[in-house]
N, C-alpha and C positions, 0 to 999 in steps of 0.2 A: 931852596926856593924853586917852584913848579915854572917851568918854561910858561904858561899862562902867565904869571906872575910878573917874569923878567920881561916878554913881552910888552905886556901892559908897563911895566917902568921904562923902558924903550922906546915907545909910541910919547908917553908922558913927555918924555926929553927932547924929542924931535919936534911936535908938538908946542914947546915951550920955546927952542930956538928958532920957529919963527914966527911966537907972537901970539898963538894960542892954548890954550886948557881947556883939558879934558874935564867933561862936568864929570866930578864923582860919583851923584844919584843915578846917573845914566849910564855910563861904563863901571859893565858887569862880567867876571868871567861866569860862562853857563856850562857847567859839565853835561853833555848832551851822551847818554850811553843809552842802548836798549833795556837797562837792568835800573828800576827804581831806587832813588840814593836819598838819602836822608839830612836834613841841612844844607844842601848843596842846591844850589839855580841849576836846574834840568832844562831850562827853556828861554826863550827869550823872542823881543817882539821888534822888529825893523823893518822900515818901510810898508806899516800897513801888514804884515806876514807873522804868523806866532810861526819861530820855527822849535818844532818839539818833536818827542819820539810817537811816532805812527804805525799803526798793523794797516800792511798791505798784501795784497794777492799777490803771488808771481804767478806764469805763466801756465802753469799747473794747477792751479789752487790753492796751494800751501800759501799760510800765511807766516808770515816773515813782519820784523818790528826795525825800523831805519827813521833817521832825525829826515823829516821831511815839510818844508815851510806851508803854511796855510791861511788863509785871510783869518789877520784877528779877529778875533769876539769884540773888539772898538770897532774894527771899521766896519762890521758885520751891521752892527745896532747903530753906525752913521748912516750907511745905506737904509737900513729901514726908518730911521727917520726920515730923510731925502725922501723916500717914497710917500711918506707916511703925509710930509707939508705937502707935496704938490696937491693932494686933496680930489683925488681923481675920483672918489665916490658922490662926492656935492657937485661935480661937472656934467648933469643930466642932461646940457643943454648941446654938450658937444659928443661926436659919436667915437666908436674904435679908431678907425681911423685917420682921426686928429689927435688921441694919443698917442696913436703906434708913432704916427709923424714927427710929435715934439719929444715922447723919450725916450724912442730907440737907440739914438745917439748916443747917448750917455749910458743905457741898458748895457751899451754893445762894448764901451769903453770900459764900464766895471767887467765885463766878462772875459775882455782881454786883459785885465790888468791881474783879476784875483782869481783867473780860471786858470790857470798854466800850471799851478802847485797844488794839489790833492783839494781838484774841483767837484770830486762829491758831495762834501759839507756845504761847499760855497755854491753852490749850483741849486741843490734841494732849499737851501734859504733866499737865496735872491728869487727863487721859483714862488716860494710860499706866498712873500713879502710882494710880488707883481700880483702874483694871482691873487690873494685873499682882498685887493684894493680892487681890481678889476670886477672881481665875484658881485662884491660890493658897489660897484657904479651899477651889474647889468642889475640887483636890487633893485637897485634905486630910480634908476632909467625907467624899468617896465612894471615896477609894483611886483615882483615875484616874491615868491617863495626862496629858499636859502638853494631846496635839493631842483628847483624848477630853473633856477638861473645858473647853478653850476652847470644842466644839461644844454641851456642856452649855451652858454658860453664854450662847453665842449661840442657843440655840435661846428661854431662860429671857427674855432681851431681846425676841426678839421675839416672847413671850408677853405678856409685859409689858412695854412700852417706858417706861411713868413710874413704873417701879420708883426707879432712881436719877437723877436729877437730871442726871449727866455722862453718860448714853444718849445724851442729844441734845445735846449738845459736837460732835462729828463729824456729818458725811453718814453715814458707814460705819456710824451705829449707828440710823437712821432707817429701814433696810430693810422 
């Protein structure tokens, strides 16, 4: 029997003496290695975080592969729904502004929660997910063009670069 194994009948017992159980669908052992395995759980997802095996830089360049946590692909596609209701492209009547004001907060909350663990991924998509709803209000606000309201709105950035909170997510928006 794999120490994984005993473990988890361990946990079971203490668990059981006082008063609760382990759900089975839920508790998983994940063999987490750099080396692709076959039949085996390589990953696993808690607290909103896939943690799985990752290629990263070291300080050289060299890349290197280590089990490193990441906002899941669920709570990635809850946030862009989130984004998606508040409906900030049909709000012509209200300016930057009054968005930056009501969802900074919450912007600022998801970047502290799901930014700490390989915020690459989760950084370029919370970026897209703000921008592409914003692009879409200055549309709609001033009757542009798709390429005439991205230059609005990049010029608007860096007017004001701590308008929104995800300006500074990217290099590309630190200009």
């Amino acid at each position: 029997m794999s120490d994984a194994t005993r473990l988890k009948n361990r946990l079971s017992e203490r668990f059981s003496e006082v008063g609760l159980v382990l759900n089975a669908g839920k508790t998983n052992i994940a063999y987490i290695d750099t080396f692709k395995r076959r039949n085996v759980a390589t990953s696993f997802t808690f607290l909103g975080y896939d943690f799985k095996v990752r290629t990263l830089k070291n300080f050289k360049g060299e890349l290197y592969r280590k089990c490193m946590p990441g906002a899941s692909n669920a709570a990635m596609r809850k946030i862009t729904e989130t984004i998606k209701k508040w409906r900030i492209h049909r709000s012509t009547a209200e300016s930057l502004l009054d968005f930056a004001r009501r969802y900074n907060a919450i912007v600022r909350g998801w970047i502290e929660y799901y930014g700490k663990f390989w915020s690459r991924n989760f950084n370029y998509r919370l970026w897209s997910a703000m921008q592409s709803r914003l692009l879409k209000w200055m549309q709609s606000k001033y009757r542009l063009s798709n390429r005439r309201a991205q230059r609005k709105l990049t010029l608007v950035r860096k007017e004001y670069p701590k308008l929104f909170v995800h300006w500074y997510l990217l290099r590309a928006s630190n200009e």
